[in-house]
Structure formats: structure tokens, C-alpha cells
C-alpha positions as CSV (number, residue, x, y, z in Angstrom):
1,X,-2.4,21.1,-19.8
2,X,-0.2,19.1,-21.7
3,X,0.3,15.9,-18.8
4,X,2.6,13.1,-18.9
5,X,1.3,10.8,-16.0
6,X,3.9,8.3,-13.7
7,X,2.5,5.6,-12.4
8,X,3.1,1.9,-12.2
9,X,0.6,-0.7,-9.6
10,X,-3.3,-0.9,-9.7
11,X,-3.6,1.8,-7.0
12,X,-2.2,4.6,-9.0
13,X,-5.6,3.5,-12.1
14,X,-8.3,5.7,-10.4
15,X,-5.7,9.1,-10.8
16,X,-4.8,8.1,-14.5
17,X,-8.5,7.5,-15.0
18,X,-9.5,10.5,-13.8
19,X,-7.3,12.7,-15.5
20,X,-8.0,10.7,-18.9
21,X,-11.3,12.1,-18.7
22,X,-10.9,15.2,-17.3
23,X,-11.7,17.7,-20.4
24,X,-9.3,20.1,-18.9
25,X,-6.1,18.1,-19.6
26,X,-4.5,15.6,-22.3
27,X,-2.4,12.8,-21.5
28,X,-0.2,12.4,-23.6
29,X,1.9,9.4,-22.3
30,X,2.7,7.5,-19.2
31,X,5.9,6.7,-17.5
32,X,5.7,3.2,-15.4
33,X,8.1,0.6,-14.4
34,X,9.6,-2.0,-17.0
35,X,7.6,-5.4,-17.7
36,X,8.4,-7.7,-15.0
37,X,7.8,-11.4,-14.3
38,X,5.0,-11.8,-12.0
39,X,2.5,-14.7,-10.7
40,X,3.7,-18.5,-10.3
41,X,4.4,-19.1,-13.8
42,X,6.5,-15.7,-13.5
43,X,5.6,-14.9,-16.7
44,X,6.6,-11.4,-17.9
45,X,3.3,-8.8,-17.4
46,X,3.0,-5.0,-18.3
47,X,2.5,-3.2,-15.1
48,X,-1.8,-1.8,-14.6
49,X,-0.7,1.5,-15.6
50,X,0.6,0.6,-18.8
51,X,-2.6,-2.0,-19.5
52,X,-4.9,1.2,-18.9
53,X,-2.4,3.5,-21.1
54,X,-2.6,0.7,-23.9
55,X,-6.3,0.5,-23.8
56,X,-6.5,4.1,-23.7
57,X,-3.9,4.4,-26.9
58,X,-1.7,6.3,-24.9
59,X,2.3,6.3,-25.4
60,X,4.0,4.3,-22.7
61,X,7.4,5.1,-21.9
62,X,9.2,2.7,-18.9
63,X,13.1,3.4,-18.5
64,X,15.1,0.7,-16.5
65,X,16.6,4.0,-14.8
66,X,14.8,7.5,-15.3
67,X,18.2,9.1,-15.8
68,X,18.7,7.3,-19.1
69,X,19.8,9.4,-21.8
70,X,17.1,8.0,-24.2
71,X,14.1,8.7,-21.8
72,X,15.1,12.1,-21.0
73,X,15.4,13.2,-25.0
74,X,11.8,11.8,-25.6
75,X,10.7,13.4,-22.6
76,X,11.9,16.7,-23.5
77,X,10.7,16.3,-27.0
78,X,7.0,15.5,-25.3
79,X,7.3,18.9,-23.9
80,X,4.6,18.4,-21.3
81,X,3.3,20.9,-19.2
82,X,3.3,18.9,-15.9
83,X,4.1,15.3,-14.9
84,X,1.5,14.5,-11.9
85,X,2.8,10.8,-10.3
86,X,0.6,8.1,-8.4
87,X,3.3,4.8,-6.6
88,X,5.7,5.3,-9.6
89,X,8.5,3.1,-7.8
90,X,11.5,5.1,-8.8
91,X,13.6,8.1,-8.0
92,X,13.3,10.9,-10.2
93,X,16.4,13.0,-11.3
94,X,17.2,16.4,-11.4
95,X,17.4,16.3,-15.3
96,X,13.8,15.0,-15.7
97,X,12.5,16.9,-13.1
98,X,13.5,20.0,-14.4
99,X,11.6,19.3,-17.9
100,X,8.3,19.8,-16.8
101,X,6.8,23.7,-17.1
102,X,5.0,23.1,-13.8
103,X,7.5,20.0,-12.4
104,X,6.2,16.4,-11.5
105,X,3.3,16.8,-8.6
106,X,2.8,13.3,-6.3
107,X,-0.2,12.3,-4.6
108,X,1.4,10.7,-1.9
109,X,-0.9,8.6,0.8
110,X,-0.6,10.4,4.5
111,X,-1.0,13.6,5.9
112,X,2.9,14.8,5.3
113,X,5.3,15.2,7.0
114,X,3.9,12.1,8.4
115,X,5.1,8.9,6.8
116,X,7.1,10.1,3.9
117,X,8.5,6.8,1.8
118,X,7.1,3.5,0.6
119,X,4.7,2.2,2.7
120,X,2.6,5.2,4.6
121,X,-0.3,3.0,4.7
122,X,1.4,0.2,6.1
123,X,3.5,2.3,8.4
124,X,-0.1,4.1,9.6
125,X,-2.0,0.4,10.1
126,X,0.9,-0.6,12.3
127,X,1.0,2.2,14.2
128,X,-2.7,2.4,15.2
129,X,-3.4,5.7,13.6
130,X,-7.2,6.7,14.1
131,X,-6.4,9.4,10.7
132,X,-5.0,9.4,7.7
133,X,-5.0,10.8,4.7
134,X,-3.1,11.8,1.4
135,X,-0.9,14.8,0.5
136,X,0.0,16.3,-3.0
137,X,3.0,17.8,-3.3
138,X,5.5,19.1,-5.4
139,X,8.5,16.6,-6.2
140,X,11.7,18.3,-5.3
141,X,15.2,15.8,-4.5
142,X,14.5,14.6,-1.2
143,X,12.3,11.8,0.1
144,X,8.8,13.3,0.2
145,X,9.8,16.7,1.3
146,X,8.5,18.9,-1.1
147,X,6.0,21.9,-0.5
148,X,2.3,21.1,-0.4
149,X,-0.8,21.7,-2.7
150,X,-3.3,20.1,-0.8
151,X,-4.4,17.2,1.7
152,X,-7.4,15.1,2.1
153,X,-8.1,13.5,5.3
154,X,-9.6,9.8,5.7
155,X,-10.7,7.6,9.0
156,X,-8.7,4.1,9.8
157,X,-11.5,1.8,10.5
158,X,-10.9,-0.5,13.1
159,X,-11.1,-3.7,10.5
160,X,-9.6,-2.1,7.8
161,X,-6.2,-4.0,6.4
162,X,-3.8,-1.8,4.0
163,X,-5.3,-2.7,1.1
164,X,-8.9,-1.5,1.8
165,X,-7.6,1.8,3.1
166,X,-5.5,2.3,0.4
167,X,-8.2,1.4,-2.7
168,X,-10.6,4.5,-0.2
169,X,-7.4,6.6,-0.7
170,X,-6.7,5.8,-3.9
171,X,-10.1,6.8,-5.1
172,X,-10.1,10.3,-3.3
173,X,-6.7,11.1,-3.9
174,X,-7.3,11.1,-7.6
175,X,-9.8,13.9,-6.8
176,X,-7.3,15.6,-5.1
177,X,-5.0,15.1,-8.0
178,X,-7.1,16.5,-10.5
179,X,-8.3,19.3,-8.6
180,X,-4.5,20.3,-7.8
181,X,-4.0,20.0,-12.2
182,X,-6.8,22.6,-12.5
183,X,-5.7,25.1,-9.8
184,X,-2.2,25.0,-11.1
185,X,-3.3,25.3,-15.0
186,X,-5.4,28.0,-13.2
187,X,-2.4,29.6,-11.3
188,X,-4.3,29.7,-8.3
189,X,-2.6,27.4,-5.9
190,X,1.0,27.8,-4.6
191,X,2.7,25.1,-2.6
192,X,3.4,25.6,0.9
193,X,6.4,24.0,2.6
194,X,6.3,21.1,5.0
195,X,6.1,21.5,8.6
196,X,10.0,21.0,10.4
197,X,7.5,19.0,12.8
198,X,6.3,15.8,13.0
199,X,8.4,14.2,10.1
200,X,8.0,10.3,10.0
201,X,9.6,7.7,7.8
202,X,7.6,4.9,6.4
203,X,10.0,2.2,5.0
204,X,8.7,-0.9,3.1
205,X,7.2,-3.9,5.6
206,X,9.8,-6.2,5.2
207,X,9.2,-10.1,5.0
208,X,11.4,-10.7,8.2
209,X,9.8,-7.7,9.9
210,X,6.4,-9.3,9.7
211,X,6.5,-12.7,11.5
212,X,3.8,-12.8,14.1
213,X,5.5,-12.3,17.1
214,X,2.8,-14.4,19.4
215,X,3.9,-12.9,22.9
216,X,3.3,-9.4,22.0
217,X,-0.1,-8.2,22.7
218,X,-3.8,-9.3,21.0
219,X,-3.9,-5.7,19.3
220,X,-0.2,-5.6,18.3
221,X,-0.5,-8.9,16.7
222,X,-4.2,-7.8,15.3
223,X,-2.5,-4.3,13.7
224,X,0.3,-6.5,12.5
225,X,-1.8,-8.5,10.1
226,X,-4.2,-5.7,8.7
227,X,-0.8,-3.6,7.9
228,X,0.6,-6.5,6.0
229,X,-2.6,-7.4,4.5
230,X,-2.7,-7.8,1.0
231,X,0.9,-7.5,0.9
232,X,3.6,-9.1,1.9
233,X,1.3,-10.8,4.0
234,X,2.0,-11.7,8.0
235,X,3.2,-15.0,8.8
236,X,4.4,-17.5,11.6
237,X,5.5,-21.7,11.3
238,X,3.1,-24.4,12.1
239,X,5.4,-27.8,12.2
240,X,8.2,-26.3,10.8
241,X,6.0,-25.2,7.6
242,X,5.6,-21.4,6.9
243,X,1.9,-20.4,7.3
244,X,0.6,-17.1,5.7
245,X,-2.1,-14.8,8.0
246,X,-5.4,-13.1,7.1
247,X,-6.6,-10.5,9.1
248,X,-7.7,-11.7,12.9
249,X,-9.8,-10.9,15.5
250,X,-8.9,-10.8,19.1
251,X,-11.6,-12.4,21.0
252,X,-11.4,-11.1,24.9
253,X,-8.8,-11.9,28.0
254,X,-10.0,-15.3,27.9
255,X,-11.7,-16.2,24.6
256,X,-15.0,-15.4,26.7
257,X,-16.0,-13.9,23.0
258,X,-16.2,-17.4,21.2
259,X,-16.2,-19.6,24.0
260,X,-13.2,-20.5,24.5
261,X,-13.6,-19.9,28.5
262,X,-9.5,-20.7,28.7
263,X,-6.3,-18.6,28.9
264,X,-3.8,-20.0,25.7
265,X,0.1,-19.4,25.7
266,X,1.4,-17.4,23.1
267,X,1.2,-19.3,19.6
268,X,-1.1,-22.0,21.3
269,X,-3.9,-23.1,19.1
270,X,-7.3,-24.1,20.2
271,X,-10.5,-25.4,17.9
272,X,-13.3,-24.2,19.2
273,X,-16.4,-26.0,17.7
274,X,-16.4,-26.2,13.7
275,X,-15.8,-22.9,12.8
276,X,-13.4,-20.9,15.0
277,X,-9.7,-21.6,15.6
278,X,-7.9,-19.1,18.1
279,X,-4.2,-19.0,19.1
280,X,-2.9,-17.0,22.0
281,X,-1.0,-13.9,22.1
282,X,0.8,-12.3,25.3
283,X,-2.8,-11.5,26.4
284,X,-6.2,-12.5,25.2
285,X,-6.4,-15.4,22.1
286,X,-7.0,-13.6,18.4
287,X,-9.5,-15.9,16.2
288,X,-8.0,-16.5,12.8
289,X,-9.8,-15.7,9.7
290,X,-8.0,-17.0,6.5
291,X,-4.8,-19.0,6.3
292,X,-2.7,-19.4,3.2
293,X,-0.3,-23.3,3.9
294,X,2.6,-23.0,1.9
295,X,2.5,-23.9,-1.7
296,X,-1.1,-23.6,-1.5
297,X,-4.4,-21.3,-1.7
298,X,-6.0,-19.7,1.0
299,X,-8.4,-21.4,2.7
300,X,-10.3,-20.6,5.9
301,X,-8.8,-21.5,9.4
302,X,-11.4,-24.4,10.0
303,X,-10.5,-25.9,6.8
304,X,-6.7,-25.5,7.6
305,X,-7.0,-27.5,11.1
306,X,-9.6,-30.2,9.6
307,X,-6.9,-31.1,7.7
308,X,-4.1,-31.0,9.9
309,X,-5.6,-31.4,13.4
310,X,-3.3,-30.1,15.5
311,X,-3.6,-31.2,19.3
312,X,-3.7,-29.7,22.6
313,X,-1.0,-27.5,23.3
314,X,0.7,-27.3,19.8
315,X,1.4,-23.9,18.7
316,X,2.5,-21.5,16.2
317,X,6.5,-20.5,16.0
């Protein structure tokens, strides 16, 4: 088949990839998100999809809006078959989705109904899920509610953050992907509607939404961090200075685990030895692994309190 592939960060290359060199189908362009500044120069960068499509000497197409005029008549002139779509980042209208022969088909990362929007991995960290998984379905006008081709299922580890569930995900689901672009060429696989069960919305993490919230529970705060791990990234306020979180570790009721031996109040901060640095939660202390100051790079914890020392009692906000 004829594909025209939508795509725009780094976890939608291993579908695009895949398909690329699948000798079934032909790519013959990709739809992504407009250059945007990015970094702390904020200098303006193609997104990964296009970088792969330009290596790959494929036609890059990336409306400010999907329903402009302009986009739609090149689409349509494309004449593609079907338009599969890995984190594109941008509602689809009616016009474009109609231009398809087979329609635009979305891997989309959790078992749906479950978690339908922006941040199912996220939303499934947070939450404590044991499962997850990824769905591909076909793109109608609502959020994610399409019928279904096909799921995969995958196991939360108890360490993993976001980001290494989603790069597991990302590299099965673009099996899943291609397998569901042969079965349709094939005319062997019909969608089945979504359960009326079970539907969940996964909004975007916001910044606000993930300040560590010390009085909560070790596990909470624990879940916390690996859901907004790489991105946006938990934080909290050491002397009135914003301090960014890598994932943590609760160590036991009492610190027992790194030998602490003491109770902390929430947000307290203890160095224990050269190496460890723990700060209570609304039960057992978490040991921190990296810490990102402001303005700066990450460093480990240890480093972070050599420099700043904080003393008994001191704690995060």
C-alpha cells in the first residue's frame, strides 16, 4: 500500500522505521509537527520524524493546522492508500480523514478504552498499573474512540519511569503497526468497537500537577517521579530554589534499608554516609537518585548536598 505516515517525537522512529522497510508498503511522505525552537539556545529543530523522513528522502509535509486548505489538496493529490499515525500531536479533521482509501490507523500506547489522550503512559505509571500495553485503532472524530485492530500487552516493572516503558512500547507497537498494514492490505482484519467499559482519560502531566507532595505516601511519591520521568520531570523547592527529581527509592518505615535507623518528617533531608541522601515522605524516607539544581545539569544527590550541605532538619517544600 500506498502509506503516508504521521508522526512527530523520537518514540513514533521505530513504526516509521519499520514500515520504511517493510517490502509490503511505500512511504511516500510523512506528516509531522512544524519546526519548533527547542533546547537552551531555543534554536529552531525539525522534529525526529522529519530528520528520519529527510534521511530517508521522503516528502515531509507539516501544516500549522491539518485543516489547512493547502495540506489537504497535496494530500489528496498523494492519493495514499492509508495514513497509519505514531504521537502525531494534532487533531485530525474530517476532510483529511476521509482521504485515505483505508482512513488514518493509530498505534496508540494502552490497552483501550483505558487511558485514551496524551499521556497513557504517564497516566498508567501514576496509577500503579501492573499491565499495559498498546492498541491500534482506527481514527474516527472522538478522542481515541475508534474500533480496534489489535492490542499488544506489556508488564510495568517496578523501576520502570515513562520513558523506558514507552521506548519497550514503542518498539513493539511498531510490530503491531505493521502487522495491522498487512492484514488490512490483505483484507483480513476488521476493527471491533471499543468496550462502553472501562473508559479512562489520560490528560498531559502538568508542571503544577507534579510537585512532590512530601506528606503523601513513599510509593505515591516513588510512582510520582517514574511517571514524570523523562518528562516534565517531578519537582519540589530546596531554599526557595526549584529542584528537579530523578526516579527514587523508598528505603523502609524507618530507613532501616540504608541505615538511616530514624523516622524523617515529610520533605526532611538526611545524609547518610557519602553516597545516600533520603528525605521523608508521610511514611517511610525515599533515597534520591539524581537531582537536576536549577539552571544547571543533573548531578547525583551526594554531589547536590556536598555542595550545599543542608543541616538537620531542613527540608524540601
Amino acid at each position: 500500500m500506498r502509506l503516508v505516515f504521521a508522526g512527530t517525537p523520537a518514540v513514533a522512529i521505530p513504526s516509521l522505521r519499520r514500515l520504511v522497510d517493510s517490502p509490503r508498503h511505500e512511504v511516500v511522505a510523512v506528516v509531522t509537527r512544524p519546526d519548533r525552537p527547542a533546547g537552551r539556545g531555543r534554536r529552531v529543530a525539525r522534529s525526529p520524524v522529519a530528520e528520519l523522513a529527510d534521511e530517508a528522502g521522503i516528502p515531509v509535509l507539516a501544516p500549522e493546522r491539518p485543516r489547512d486548505p493547502e495540506f489537504l489538496e497535496r494530500l489528496a493529490a498523494i492519493a495514499p492508500d492509508c495514513a497509519p499515525v505514531v504521537a502525531y500531536g494534532a487533531l485530525l479533521p474530517k476532510a483529511a480523514l476521509d482521504i485515505p482509501r483505508h482512513g488514518w490507523v493509530n498505534l496508540h500506547f494502552s490497552l483501550l478504552p483505558a487511558y485514551r489522550g496524551a499521556a497513557p503512559v504517564q497516566r498508567a505509571v501514576l496509577a500503579g498499573e501492573d499491565v499495559t500495553g498498546a492498541s491500534v485503532f482506527q481514527i474516527e472524530e472522538g478522542l481515541d474512540s475508534g474500533p480496534v485492530f489489535g492490542t499488544l500487552t506489556e508488564r510495568v516493572r517496578p523501576r520502570d519511569t515513562s520513558g523506558d516503558l514507552l521506548d519497550r512500547l514503542a518498539v513493539a507497537g511498531a510490530e503491531l503497526l505493521a502487522a495491522t498494514m498487512d492484514g488490512i492490505e490483505d483484507d483480513v482484519l476488521e476493527p471491533r468497537p471499543q468496550p462502553a467499559d472501562g473508559v479512562s482519560l489520560a490528560a498531559k502531566l502538568t508542571v503544577d500537577e507534579v510537585r512532590v507532595d512530601w506528606a503523601v505516601p513513599d510509593y505515591a511519591v516513588d510512582r510520582l517521579v517514574r511517571a514524570a520521568t523523562p518528562a516534565p520531570g517531578a519537582w519540589t523547592t530546596f531554599r526557595d530554589h526549584r529542584v528537579k527529581l530523578g526516579p527514587v527509592r523508598p528505603a523502609g518505615t524507618s530507613g532501616q534499608d540504608v541505615g538511616l535507623g530514624r523516622a524523617l518528617a515529610p520533605g526532611e533531608i538526611a545524609v547518610v554516609g557519602k553516597d545516600t541522601v533520603a528525605a521523608g515522605t508521610g511514611t517511610g524516607p525515599v533515597v534520591l537518585g539524581e537531582v537536576r539544581p536549577e539552571g544547571k545539569s543533573p548531578m547525583p544527590a551526594a554531589a547536590w548536598a556536598r555542595g550545599l550541605r543542608p543541616t538537620e532538619g531542613e527540608v524540601f517544600q
